[in-house]
N, C-alpha and C positions, 0 to 999 in steps of 0.2 A: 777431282783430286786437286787439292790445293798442294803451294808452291814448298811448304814444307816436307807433305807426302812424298812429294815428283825426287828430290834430291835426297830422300832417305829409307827409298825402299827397299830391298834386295836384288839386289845387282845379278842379275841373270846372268852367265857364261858360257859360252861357247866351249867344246870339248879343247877346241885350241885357238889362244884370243890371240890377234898378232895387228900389229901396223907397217907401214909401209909411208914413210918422209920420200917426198921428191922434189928437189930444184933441178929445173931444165937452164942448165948451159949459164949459171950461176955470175961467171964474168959478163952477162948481156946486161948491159942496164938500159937500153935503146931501146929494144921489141917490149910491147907491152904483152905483161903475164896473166893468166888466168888459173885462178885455184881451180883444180878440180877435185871434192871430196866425194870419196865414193867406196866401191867396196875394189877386188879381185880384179875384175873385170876392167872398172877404172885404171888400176897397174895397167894393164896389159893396153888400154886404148891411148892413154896419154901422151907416150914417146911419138907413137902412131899419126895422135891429128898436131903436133909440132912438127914431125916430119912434110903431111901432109901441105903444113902452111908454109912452107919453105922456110922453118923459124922467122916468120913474120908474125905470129903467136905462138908463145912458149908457153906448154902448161903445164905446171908443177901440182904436186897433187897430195891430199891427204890421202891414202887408202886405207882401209882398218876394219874390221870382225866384228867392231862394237855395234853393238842394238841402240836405237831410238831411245831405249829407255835407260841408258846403260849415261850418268852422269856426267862420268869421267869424259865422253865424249866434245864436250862442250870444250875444256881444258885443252883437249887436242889439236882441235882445231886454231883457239885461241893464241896458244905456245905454237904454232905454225906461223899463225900471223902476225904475229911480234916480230917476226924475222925477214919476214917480207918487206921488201922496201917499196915497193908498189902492187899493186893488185888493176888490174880493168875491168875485172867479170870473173865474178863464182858460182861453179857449178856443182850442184848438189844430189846425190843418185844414192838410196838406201832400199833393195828390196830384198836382198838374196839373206841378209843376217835377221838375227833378229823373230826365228819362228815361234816362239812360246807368246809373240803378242798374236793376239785375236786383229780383226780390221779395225774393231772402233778403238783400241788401244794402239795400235801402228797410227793412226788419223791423229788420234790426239796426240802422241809424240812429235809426229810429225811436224805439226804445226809448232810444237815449242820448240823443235828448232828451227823451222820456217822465222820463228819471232826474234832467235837467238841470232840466225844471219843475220836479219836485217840491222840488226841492235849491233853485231859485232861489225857491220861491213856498210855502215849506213854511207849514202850516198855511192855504194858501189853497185854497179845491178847484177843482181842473179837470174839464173834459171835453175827449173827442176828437171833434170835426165829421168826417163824413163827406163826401169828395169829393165837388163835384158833376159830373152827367153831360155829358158833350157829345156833340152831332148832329151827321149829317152828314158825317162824316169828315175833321174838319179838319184838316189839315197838321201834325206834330207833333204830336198827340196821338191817344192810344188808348183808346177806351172800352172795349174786354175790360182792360186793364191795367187802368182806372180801378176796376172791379169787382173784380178781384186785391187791389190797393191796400187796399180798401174794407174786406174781408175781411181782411185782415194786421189793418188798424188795429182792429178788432172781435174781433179773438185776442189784441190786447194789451192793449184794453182790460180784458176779461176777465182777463186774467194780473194786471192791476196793480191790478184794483179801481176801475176811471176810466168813470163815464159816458160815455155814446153820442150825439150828436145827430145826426140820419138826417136830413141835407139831399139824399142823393142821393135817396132816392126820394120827396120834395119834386120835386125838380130833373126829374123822370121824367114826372111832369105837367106841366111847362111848356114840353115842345119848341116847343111856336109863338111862346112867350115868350123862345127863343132869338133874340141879335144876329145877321147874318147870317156872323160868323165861325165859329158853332156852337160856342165854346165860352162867351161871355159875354151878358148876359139886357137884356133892356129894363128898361124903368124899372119896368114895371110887374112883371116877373120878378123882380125886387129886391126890389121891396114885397111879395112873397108869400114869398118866402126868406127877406126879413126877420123878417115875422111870424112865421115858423114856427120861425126861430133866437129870436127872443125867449118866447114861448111854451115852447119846451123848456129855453130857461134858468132862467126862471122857477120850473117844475115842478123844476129841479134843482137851485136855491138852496133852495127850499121844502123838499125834504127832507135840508137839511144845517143 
């Protein structure tokens, strides 16, 4: 698929497409921030590992329904980070949206915006978040795929040189800590994903 194709094909949507903007604690210009883009889940961990860090990292966050393939996305994030006065490290997590792509079509999305990070956030370092899991068999979503997903995004990490943050198997211990829709966590599920996203941040600023 050339670069023509990628930006003018038919925009796949979700039954309900939505975003979610967050600056954490917006008067801080001291603590350094960390985008985190992601989907639901993202919302819900982010307050959590800023908590976690005693606002010693603030992470503000794109959240949003949009697919890999879905163009507009790029914009999104971009129109984020124009507004951004500094960044230290962006983190990137796409598994739960996005089911009408197949894996070689998630892979290859993937990776253009693996190329679009680096392009938009250059000399900034990233990592890739790992999917988290969901119980129970809910409605639209697939936990063999999530695990597929998982595994894609840990082959490109590797290809490209990009840390790893392993929230799924985080997420593997807390099925009782799932909401009853099976795919989103209690408060208290949040506060341990958080912790765990912040603590591997940390270790992954630390060695940059």
């Amino acid at each position: 698929m050339n670069k023509s194709e990628f930006f003018n094909h038919k925009i796949v949507l979700e039954t309900y497409e939505w975003e979610n903007i967050w600056w954490e604690n917006t008067a801080d210009s001291v603590h350094p921030r960390v985008l985190y883009v992601g989907d639901s889940i993202s919302c819900g961990i982010r307050t959590k590992a800023t908590a976690a860090s005693n606002n010693e990292l603030l992470f503000d966050g794109v959240g949003t329904s949009k697919a890999l393939d879905n163009a507009f996305f790029y914009s999104t994030i971009h129109n984020f980070a124009l507004q951004q006065e500094s960044c230290a490290a962006v983190l990137f997590n796409n598994g739960l949206h996005g089911w009408h792509l197949d894996d070689g079509e998630y892979e290859f999305y993937y990776q253009k915006m693996i190329d679009f990070l680096k392009k938009e956030f250059c000399d900034i370092p990233s990592a890739l978040v790992l999917t988290t899991d969901v119980v129970n068999e809910p409605y639209g979503y697939d936990a063999k795929r999530i695990i597929s997903r998982n595994d894609i995004v840990c082959r490109l990490a590797e290809n490209n040189e990009m840390p790893v943050i392993d929230l799924y198997s985080v997420s593997r211990g807390l099925a009782d800590l799932h909401c009853d829709d099976g795919v989103h966590f209690t408060d208290e599920g949040y506060g341990k994903l958080g912790k765990a996203l912040f603590d591997e941040t940390k270790k992954f600023l630390c060695k940059k």
